[in-house]
C-alpha positions as CSV (number, residue, x, y, z in Angstrom):
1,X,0.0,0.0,0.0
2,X,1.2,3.1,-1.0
3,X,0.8,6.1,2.1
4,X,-0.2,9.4,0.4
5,X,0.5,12.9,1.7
6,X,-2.7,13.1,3.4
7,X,-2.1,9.8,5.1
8,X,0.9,10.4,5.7
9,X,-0.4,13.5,7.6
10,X,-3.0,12.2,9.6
11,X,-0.6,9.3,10.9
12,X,1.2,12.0,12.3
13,X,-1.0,14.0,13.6
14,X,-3.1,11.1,15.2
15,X,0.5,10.3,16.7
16,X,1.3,13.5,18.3
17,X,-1.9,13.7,19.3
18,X,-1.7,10.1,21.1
19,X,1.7,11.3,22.4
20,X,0.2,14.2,24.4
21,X,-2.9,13.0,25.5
22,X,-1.2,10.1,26.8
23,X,1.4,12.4,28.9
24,X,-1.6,14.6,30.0
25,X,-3.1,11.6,30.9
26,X,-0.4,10.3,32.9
27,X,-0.1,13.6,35.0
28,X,-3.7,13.8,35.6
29,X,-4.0,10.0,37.2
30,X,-0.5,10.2,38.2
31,X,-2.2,13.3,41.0
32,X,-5.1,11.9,41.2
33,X,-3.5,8.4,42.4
34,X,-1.9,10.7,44.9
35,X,-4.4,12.4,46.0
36,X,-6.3,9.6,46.4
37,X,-3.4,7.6,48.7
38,X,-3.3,11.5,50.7
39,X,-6.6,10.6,51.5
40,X,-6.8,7.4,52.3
41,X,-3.9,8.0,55.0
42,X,-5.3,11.2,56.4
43,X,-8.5,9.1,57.1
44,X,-6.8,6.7,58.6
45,X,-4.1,8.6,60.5
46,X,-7.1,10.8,61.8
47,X,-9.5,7.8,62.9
48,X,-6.5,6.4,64.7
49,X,-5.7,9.3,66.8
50,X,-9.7,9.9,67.6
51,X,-9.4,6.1,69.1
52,X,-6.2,6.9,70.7
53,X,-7.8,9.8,72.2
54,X,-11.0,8.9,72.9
55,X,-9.8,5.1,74.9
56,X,-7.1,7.2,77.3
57,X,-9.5,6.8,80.3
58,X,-10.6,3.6,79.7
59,X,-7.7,2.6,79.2
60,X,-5.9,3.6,82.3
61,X,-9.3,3.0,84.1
62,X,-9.4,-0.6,83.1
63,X,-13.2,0.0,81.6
64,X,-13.2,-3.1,79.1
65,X,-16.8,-2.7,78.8
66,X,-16.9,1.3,77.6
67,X,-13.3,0.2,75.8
68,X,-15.6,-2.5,73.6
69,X,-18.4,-0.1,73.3
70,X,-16.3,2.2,71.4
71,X,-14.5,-0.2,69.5
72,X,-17.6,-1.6,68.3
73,X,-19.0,1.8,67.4
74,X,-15.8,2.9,65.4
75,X,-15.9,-0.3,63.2
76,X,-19.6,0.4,62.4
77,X,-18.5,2.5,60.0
78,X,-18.3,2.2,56.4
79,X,-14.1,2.8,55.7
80,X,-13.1,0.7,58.6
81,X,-12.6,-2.8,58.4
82,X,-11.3,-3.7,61.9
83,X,-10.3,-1.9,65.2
84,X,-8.0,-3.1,68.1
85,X,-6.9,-1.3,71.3
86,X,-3.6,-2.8,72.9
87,X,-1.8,-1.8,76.7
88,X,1.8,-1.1,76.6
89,X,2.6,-4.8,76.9
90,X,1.1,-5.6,73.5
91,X,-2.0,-7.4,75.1
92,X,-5.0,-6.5,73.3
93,X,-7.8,-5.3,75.1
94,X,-10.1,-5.2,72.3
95,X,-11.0,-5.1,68.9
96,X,-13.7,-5.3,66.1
97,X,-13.7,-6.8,62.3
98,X,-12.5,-9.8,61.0
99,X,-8.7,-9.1,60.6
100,X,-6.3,-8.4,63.3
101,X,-2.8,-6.6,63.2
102,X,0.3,-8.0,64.0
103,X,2.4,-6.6,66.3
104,X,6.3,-7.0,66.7
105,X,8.3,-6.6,70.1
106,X,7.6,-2.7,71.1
107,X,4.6,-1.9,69.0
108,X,2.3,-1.6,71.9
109,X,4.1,2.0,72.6
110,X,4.5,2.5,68.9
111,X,4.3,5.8,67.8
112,X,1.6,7.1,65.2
113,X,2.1,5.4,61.4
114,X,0.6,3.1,59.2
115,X,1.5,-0.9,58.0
116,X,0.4,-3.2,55.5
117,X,-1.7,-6.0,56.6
118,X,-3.0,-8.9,55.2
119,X,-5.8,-8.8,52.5
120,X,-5.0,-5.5,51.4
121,X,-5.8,-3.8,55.2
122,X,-3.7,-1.1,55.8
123,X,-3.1,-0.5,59.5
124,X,-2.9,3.0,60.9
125,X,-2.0,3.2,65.0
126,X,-1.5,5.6,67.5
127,X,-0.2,6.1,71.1
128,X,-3.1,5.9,74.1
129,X,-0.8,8.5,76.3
130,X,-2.0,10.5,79.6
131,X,0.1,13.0,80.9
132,X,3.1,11.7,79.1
133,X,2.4,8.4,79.8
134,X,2.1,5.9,77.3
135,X,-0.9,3.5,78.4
136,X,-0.8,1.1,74.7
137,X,-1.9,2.3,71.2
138,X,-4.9,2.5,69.2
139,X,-5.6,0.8,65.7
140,X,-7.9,1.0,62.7
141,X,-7.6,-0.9,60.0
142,X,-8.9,0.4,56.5
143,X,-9.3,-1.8,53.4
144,X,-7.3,-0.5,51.0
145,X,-9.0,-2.5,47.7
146,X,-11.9,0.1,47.5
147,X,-8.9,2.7,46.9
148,X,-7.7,0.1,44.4
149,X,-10.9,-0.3,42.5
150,X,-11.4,3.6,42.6
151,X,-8.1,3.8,40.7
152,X,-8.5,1.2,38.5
153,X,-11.6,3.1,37.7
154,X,-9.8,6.2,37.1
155,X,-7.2,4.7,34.6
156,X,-10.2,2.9,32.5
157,X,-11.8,6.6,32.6
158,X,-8.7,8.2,31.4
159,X,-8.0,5.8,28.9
160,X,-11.4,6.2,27.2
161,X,-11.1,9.8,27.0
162,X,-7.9,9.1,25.4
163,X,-9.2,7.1,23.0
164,X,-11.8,9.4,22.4
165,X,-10.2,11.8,21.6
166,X,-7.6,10.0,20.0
167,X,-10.5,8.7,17.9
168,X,-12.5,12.2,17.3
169,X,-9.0,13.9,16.1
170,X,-8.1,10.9,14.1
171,X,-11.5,11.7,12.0
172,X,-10.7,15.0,11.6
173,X,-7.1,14.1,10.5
174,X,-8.2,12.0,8.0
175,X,-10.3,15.0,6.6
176,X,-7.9,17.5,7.1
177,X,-5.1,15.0,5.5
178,X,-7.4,14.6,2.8
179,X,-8.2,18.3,2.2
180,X,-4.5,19.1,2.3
181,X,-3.3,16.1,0.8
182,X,-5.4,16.3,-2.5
183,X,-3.3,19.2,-4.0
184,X,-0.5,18.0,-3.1
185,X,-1.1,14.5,-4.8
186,X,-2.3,16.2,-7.6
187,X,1.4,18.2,-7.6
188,X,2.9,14.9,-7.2
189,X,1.3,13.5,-10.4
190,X,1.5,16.1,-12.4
191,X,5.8,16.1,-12.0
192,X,5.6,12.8,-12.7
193,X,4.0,13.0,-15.6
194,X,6.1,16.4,-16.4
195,X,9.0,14.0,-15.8
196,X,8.0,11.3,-18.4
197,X,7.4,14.0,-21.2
198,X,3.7,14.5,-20.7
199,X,4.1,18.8,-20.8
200,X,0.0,18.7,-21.8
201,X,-0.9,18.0,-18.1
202,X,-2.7,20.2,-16.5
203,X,-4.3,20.3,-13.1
204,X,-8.1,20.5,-13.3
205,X,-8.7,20.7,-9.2
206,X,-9.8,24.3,-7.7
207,X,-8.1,24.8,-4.8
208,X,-8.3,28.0,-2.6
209,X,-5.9,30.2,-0.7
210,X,-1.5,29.5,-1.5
211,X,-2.9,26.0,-3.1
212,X,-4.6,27.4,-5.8
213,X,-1.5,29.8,-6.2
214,X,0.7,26.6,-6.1
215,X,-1.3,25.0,-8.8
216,X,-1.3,28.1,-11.6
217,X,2.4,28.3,-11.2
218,X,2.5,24.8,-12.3
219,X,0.2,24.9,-14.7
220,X,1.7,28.1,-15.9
221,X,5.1,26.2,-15.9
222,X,3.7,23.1,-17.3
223,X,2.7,25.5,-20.3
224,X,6.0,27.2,-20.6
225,X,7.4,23.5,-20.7
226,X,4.7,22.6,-23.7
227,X,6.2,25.3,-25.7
228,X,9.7,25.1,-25.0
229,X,9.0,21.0,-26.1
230,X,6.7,22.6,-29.3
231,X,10.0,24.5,-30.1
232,X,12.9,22.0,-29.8
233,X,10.8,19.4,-32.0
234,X,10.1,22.0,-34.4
235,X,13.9,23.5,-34.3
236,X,14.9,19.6,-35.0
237,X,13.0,19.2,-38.0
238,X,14.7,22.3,-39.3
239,X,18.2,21.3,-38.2
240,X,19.6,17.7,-37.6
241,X,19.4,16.6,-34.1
242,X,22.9,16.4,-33.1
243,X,23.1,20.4,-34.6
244,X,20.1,21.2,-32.3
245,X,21.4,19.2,-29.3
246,X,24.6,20.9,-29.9
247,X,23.6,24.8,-29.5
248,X,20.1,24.3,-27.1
249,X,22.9,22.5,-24.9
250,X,24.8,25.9,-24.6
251,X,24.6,28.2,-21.7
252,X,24.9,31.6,-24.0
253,X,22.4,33.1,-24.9
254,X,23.7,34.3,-28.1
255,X,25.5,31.2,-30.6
256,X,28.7,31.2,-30.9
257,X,29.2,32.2,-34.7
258,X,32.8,31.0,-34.8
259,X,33.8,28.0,-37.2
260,X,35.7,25.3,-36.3
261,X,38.1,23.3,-38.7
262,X,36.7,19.4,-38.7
263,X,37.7,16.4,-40.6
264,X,34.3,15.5,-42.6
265,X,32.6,13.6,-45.7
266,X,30.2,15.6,-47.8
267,X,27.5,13.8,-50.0
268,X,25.6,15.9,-52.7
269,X,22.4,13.7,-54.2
270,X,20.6,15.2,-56.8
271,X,17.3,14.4,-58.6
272,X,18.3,13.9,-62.2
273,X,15.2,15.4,-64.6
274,X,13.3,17.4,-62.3
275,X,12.9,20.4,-64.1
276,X,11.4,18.4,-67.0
277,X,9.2,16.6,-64.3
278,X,7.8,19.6,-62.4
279,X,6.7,21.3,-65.8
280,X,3.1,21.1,-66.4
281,X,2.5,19.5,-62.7
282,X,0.7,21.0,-59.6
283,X,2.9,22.6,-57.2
284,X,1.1,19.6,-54.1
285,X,2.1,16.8,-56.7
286,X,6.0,18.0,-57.2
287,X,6.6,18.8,-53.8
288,X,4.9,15.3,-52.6
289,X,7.7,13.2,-54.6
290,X,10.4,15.4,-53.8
291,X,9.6,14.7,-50.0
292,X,9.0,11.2,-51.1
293,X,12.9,11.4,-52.0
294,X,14.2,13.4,-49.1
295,X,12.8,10.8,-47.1
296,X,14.4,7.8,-48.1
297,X,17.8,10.3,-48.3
298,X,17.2,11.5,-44.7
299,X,16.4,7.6,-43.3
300,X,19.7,6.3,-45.2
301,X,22.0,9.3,-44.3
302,X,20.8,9.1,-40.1
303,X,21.3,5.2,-40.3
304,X,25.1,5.5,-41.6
305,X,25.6,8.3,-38.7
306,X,25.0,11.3,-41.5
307,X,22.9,14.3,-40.9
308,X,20.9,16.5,-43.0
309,X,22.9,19.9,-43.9
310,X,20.2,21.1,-45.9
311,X,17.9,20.7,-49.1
312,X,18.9,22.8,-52.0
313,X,16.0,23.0,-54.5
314,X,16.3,19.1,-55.8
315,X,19.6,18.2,-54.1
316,X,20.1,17.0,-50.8
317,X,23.7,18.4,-48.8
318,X,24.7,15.1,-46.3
319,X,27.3,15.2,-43.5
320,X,29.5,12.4,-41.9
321,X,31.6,13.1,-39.2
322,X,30.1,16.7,-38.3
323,X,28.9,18.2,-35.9
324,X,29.8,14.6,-34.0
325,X,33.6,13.4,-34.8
326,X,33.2,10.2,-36.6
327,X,36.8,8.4,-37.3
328,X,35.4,6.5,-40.4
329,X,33.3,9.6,-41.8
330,X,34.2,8.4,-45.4
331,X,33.4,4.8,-45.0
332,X,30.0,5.7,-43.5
333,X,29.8,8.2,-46.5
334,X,30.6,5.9,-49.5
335,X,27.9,3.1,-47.2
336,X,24.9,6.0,-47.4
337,X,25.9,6.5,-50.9
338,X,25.7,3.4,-52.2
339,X,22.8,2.7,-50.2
340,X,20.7,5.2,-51.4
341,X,21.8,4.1,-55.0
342,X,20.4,0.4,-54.3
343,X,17.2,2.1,-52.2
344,X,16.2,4.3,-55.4
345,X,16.8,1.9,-57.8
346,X,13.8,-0.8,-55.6
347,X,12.3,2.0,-55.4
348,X,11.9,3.3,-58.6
349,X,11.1,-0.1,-60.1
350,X,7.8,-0.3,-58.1
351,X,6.9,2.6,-59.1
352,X,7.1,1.8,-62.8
353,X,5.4,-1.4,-62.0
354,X,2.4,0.8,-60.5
355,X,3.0,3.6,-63.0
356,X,3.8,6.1,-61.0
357,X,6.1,9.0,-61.9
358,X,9.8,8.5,-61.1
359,X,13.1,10.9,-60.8
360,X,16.6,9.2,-60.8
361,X,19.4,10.1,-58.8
362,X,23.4,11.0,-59.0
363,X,25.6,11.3,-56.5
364,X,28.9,13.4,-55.9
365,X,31.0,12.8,-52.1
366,X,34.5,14.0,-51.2
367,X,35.8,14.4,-47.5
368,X,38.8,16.3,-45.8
369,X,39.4,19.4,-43.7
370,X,36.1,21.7,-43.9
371,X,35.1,24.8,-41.6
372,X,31.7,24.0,-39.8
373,X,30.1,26.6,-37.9
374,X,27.0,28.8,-38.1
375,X,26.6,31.2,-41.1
376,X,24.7,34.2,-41.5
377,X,23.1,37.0,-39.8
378,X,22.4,37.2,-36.1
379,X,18.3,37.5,-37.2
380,X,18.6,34.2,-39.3
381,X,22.0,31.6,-39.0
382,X,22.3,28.5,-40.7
383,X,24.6,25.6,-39.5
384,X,26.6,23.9,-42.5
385,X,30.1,23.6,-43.5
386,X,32.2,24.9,-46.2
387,X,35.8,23.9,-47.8
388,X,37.1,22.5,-50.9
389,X,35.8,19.0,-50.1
390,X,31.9,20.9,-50.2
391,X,32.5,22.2,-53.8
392,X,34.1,19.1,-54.8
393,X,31.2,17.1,-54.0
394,X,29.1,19.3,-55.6
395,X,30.5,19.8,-58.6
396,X,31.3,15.9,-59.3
397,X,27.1,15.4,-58.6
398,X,26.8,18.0,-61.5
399,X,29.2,15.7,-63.8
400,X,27.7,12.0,-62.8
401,X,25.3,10.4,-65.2
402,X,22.1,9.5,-63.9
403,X,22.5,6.6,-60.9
404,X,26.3,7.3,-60.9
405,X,28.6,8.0,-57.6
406,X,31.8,10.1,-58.4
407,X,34.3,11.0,-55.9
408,X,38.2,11.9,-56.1
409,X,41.0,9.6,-56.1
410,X,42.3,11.3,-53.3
411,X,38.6,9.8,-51.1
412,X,39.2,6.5,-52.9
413,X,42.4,5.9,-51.8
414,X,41.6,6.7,-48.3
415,X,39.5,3.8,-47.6
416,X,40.2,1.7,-50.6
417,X,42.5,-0.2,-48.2
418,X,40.1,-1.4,-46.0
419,X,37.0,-1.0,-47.5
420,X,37.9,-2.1,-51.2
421,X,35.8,-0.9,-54.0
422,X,34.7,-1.3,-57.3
423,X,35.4,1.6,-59.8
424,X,35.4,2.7,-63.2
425,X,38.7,3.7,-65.1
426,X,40.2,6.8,-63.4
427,X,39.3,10.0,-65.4
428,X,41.1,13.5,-64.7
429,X,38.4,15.8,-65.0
430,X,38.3,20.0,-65.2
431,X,36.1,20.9,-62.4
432,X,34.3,24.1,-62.3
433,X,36.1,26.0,-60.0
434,X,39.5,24.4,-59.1
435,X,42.3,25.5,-61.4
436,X,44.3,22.0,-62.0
437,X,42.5,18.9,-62.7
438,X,40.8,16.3,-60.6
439,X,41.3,12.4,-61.0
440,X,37.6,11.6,-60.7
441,X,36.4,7.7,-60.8
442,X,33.0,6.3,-60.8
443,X,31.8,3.9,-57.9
444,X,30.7,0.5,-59.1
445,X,30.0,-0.7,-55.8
446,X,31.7,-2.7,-52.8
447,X,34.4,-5.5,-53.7
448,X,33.8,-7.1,-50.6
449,X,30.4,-6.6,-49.1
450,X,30.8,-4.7,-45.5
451,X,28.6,-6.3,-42.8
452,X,24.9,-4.6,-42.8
453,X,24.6,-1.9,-41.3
């Protein structure tokens, strides 16, 4: 069973409130129990000096009639349970009741105190003295269990108001636990579910006074949180995730705009006859394949540990081993690219088989020392990465055939050794842009298959 706030807070209260009553309690029997014993001696110290006081003549007069008249009297009443008179030799001279004391060596001059007895008779004696002359000693005994039975009756009275009350503020406990401890339940649940990801939670219980205060600032914060979600999935899907992980993870306020130098692969894939496809067609129907091709780009390039630079009209930009360092960018590169070949290729065949429109593909990829920051204005930055290895790619895309991958010897060579591939004759090319020529070969596919992926 799981204990709730308001539980919780009725356990404790119905404790304390045990713990004091039970201490009052204690104090109040605790005095009454001596007041009750004060009183009980004073009766008996006072009806055994009254005998002692009243017997002096016939004591010393010898009257053992008068002496037994009065013992007999004092027994009559209701407290007393016996009454003995005794000389100074310790001979009784008489007595009353069923119980008798016992009296050591001396006790017939005793002073005035009190004994215990059998059955629970307490014995309470004093001197018989005329003119400083002790004659014997007077003694009442009281029964002592209608003391005992008063207290026992006091402690089961105290313990049932103790249980009463116990009781009557455990009941209001309860309520009170329950009345405080619903908002703060509902507090409870609602960072749990803030916790899992659930920013839509709201809570729908009014409360009054600082709860109700409590519950619009979370509500308000649970709102703030929504948005602040609304915005990183939409920042996301305009940026790869490890871009928008990168900067949202950042303390400044504004981005840092400075570049950094990285060692990365750059894939261009464009779609080969789009210009002749999109004429005469609905702007919906065009931009429906072209996402139907960004796609299967976008699901290739994360799977290889690529990300999305950008879209650029018909071409899709790819990264390896930016913004995250990736030791074997251009094997991961050269795996999305031929990929992506092999995935266009099934693709486009059931299309034909359904007759449905179809765009090819060519692919350009080079890798090597780039600058990778964000670009732009401080009202509108873009995250990409620029170098010769960027215009390289590009420009060999723009010189494949349709379903060819060109790269550079130099990108060939660098994983040729343990990655071996499958080329085309070498061909040194004049690239748009860089003044000497550039050994470009065409990408057949892999000599040795690589394990999947």
């Amino acid at each position: 069973m799981r204990w709730h706030f308001g539980h919780k807070l009725a356990l404790i209260m119905t404790l304390l409130v045990l713990l004091a009553s039970s201490i009052l309690g204690y104090t109040l029997v605790y005095r009454q129990f001596s007041m009750m014993e004060t009183q009980f001696n004073d009766t008996g110290d006072a009806l055994a000096a009254q005998l002692g006081a009243a017997s002096v003549e016939m004591v010393f007069t010898e009257d053992a009639l008068s002496l037994n008249s009065l013992v007999h009297s004092l027994n009559e009443q209701a407290v007393v349970a016996s009454v003995a008179v005794f000389n100074r030799q310790g001979n009784m001279l008489a007595d009353a009741g069923r119980y008798r004391p016992f009296l050591n060596g001396g006790d017939g001059v005793a002073d005035s105190g009190s004994r215990l007895g059998e059955n629970d008779i307490t014995w309470f004696y004093s001197p018989i003295v005329f003119r400083d002359v002790n004659g014997g000693s007077a003694w009442v005994g009281l029964d002592k269990s209608a003391l005992v039975a008063s207290q026992a009756a006091v402690v089961r009275s105290g313990i049932l108001v103790v249980l009463l009350l116990v009781l009557s503020i455990t009941l209001v406990a309860v309520r009170l636990g329950r009345s405080l401890g619903k908002p703060v339940n509902d507090l409870i649940a609602g960072t749990h579910a803030i916790e899992s990801g659930q920013y839509g939670f709201r809570i729908r219980q009014q409360h009054s006074g600082e709860f109700k205060a409590l519950t619009e600032s979370f509500n308000t914060m649970a709102q703030g949180l929504q948005q602040k979600d609304r915005v990183e999935r939409l920042f996301s899907r305009f940026v790869s995730n490890p871009v928008a992980a990168r900067y949202m993870a950042q303390d400044d306020v504004e981005p840092n705009q400075e570049g950094r130098r990285v060692e990365a692969s750059v894939i261009f894939v464009d779609l080969v006859g789009y210009t002749a496809f999109s004429e005469g067609r609905n702007p919906e129907e065009v931009a429906e394949i072209l996402n139907l091709y960004f796609t299967e780009f976008a699901n290739i390039c994360h799977r290889y540990q690529g990300n999305v630079d950008k879209y650029i009209g018909d071409c899709a930009m790819l990264l390896f081993g930016c913004p995250q360092p990736d030791p074997e960018h251009r094997y991961h590169a050269m795996q999305c690219a031929i990929a992506i070949r092999e995935r266009i290729i099934e693709m486009n065949r059931d299309r034909e088989a359904r007759n449905l429109p179809c765009l090819n593909i060519r692919i350009g990829l080079s890798g090597g020392v780039l600058l990778a920051g964000l670009l732009g204005s401080h009202e509108r930055l873009q995250y990409t990465v620029i170098g010769e290895p960027a215009n390289l790619a590009s420009r060999l895309c723009d010189r494949a055939e349709h379903g060819q991958i060109m790269t550079d010897k130099t990108f060939y060579d660098a994983i040729q050794h343990s990655h071996p591939l499958g080329t085309e004759n070498t061909v040194s090319i004049q690239v748009k842009g860089f003044q000497a020529k550039v050994d470009a070969l065409t990408i057949t596919d892999w000599l040795t298959k690589p394990v999947a992926h």
